[in-house]
N, C-alpha and C positions, 0 to 999 in steps of 0.2 A: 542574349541568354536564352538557355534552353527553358521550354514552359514546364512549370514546376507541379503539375498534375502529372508530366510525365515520367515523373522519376517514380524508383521503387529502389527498395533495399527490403535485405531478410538478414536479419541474424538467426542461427539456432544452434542451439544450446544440448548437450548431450551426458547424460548421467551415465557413468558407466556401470557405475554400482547397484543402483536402483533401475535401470533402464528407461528413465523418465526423461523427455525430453521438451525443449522448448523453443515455440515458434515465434517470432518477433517481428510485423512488417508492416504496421500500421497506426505504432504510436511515434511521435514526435522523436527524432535520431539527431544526432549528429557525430563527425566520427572524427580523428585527427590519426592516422596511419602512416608511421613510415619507417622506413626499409635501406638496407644497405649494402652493399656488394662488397662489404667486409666486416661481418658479425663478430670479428676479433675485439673492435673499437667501436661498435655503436649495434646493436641487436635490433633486431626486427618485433617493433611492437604496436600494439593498437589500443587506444582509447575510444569506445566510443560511451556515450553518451544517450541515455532511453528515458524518458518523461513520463512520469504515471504510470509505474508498471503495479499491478496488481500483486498483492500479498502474498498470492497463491507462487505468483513468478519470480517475489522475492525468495520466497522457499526455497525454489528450484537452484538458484542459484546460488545457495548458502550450503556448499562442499566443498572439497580440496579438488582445486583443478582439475575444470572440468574441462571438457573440450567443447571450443567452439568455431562456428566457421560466419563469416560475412563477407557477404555481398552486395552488390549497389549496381544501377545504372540507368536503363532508362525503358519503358513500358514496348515501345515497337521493334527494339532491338536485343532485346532482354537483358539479364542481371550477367554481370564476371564475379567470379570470387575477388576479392582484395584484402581478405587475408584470414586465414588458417592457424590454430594452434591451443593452447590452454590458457583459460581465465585467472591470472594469478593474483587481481586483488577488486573486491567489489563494495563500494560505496556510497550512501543513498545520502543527500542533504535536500534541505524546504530550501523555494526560491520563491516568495510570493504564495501564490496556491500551489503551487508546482512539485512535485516529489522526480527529483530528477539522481538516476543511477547510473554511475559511471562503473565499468566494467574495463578496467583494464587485462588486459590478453599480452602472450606471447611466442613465439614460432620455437615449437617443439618444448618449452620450457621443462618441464619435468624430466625428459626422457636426454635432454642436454645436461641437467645440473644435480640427476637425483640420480642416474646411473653410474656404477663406477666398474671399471675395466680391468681387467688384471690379467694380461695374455703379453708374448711375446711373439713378433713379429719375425719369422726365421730371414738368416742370412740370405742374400741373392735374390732377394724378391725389390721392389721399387717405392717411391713415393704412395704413389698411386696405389699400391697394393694395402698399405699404411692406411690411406686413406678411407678404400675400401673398408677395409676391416670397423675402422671407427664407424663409417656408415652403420653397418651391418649391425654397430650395440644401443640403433637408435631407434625403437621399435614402430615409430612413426615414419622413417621415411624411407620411401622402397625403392628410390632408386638416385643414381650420379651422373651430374654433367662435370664433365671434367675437361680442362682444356691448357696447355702449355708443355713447354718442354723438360721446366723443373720436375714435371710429374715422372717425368723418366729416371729421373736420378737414382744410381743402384743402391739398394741398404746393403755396406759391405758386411755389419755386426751384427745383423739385426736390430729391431727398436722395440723397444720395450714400452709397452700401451700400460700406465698406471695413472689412472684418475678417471675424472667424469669424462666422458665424451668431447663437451664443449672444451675440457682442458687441454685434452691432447689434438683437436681440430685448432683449438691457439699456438699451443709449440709448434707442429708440424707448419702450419700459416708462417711464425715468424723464424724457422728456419729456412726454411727453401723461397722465401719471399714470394709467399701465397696468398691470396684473397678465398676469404669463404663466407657462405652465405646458407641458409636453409629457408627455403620458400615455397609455400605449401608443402609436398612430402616429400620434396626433393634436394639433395647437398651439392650446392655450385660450389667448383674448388677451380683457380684457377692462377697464371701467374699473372702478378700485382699489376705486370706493366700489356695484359690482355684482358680481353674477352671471357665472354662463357664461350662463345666461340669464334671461326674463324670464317665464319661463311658471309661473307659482306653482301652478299648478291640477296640474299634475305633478309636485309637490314629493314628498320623499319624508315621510316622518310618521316621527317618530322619539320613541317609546313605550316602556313596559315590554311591552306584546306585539308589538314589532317588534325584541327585543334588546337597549332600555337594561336596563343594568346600574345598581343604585344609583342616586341622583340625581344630577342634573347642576348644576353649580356654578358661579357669575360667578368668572371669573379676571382680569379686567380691569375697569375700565371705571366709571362715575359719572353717576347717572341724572341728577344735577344738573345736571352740563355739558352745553350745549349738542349737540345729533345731531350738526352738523356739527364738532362738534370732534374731528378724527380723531387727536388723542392723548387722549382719551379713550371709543374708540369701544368697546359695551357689547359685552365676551365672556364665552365660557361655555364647559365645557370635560363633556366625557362620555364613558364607557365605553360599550362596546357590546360584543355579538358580532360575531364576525370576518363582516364587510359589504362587499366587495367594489360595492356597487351602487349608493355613490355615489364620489364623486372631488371631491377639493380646487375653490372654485367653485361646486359645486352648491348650490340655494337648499334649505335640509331646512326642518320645521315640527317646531319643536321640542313635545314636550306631555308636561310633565312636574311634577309636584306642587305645586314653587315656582315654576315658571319655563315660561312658554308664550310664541311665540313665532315670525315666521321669522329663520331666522339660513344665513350666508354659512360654507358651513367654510373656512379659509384654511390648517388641518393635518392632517393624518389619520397614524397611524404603527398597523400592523399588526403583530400580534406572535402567536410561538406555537411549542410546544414540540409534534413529532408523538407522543411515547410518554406525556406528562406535561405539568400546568399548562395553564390557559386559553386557548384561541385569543381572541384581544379585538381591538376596532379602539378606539384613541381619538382622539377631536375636539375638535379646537380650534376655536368660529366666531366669527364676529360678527355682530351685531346688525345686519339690513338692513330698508330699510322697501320696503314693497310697492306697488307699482304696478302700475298698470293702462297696457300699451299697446295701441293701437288699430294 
């Protein structure tokens, strides 16, 4: 285990109203984060955890959705973000002497669930263009990874954008059987049975000298049944250390004792205690087959 003087983590905290902001990196943390490569059925959100925060901080933090950003990792290598977005519920209980506040957060929240849309997407235009547009009513996030063939698909009638953003990123997802996701400022749209993308030569290699922990395990799935059967599509699930540098989507190459591999993560949940206990990230993926585009 990594020595625990050399971790660091920063929360900070951003008023936008007042322009007051707040810095966090030296009282007692812990965080429980996780993330998914289909925000249709499980959203990307973070609890953490601050001990003895000062009156003055509790103030700070008593607005409507604020924006905050956190980061963690380690003193010689420096801090990753793990995770971006707005504070949408904050609560302080006694534990002994302790005044401990929990800050729950979530990616993009306001600007997914408080905007609403009301445009028409003209004939002849694509998925993708759909897509696009929904992007574009999210004033947090600037830019799209997009990846699969469904994205092509022609709008012969056009589509008619009515609701909150995160509504119509849901119909469009379970029409064209799409996975979407928003992480940090940016909207992963892709199809169910790929990637964010296709570039396997980039993959990341996930090993015992890159951080697995232990060996990694089938949690699902039946070699017997047919690939295409995606109720029984083959997963795996693994510890790591705390890895910021991949994200829910990503194509990893698994290489591991029993089990080699590329596979799609479709969960990832970050965890970790700053005074005590393991910083880990664990994954959930699936089973993807590789190809070759030209």
């Amino acid at each position: 285990m990594e020595p625990l003087i050399n971790r660091v983590y920063e929360l900070i905290v951003g008023n936008a109203v007042s322009g007051e902001g707040l810095l966090i990196n030296d009282l007692q943390c812990t965080f429980d984060i996780s993330k998914s490569s289909n925000n249709k059925d499980k959203t990307n959100s973070a609890s953490i955890e601050i001990y003895n925060l000062s009156d003055e901080s509790l103030r700070l933090l008593d607005v409507d959705y604020p924006a905050a950003v956190f980061s963690a990792g380690y003193r010689d290598i420096g801090m990753k973000r793990l995770f971006a977005g707005q504070i949408t519920n904050v609560t302080t209980r006694k534990s002994g002497t302790d005044r401990i506040t929990q800050i729950l957060m979530g990616a993009a929240y306001t600007e997914l669930n408080h905007e609403v849309m009301s445009q028409l997407v003209a004939p002849g235009r694509t998925v993708k263009d759909v897509a696009e547009d929904i992007r574009k009513a999210i004033p947090g996030v600037s830019r799209s990874v997009f990846n699969g063939t469904n994205l092509n698909n022609p709008i012969l009638y056009g589509y008619p954008l009515q609701g909150t953003p995160k509504e119509m990123l849901n119909e469009l997802a379970e029409k064209y059987n799409l996975d979407w996701q928003i992480d940090e400022d940016v909207l992963y749209l892709h199809d169910n049975d790929r990637g964010n993308s296709e570039k396997f030569e980039l993959a990341y290699v996930v090993n015992s000298d890159t951080g697995l922990i232990d060996n990694a395990y089938r949690a699902s799935g039946d070699i017997r049944r047919s690939k295409k059967d995606k109720a029984k599509i083959q997963a795996v699930q693994w510890k790591m250390l705390l890895n910021p540098d991949v994200v829910p989507g990503d194509i990893v190459r698994l290489e591991d004792t029993l089990i080699t591999g590329w596979y799609k993560i479709t969960d990832l949940r970050y965890t970790g205690d700053w005074r005590g206990g393991p910083w880990w990230t664990e994954v959930r993926a699936t089973a993807i087959e590789k190809v070759n585009r030209k």
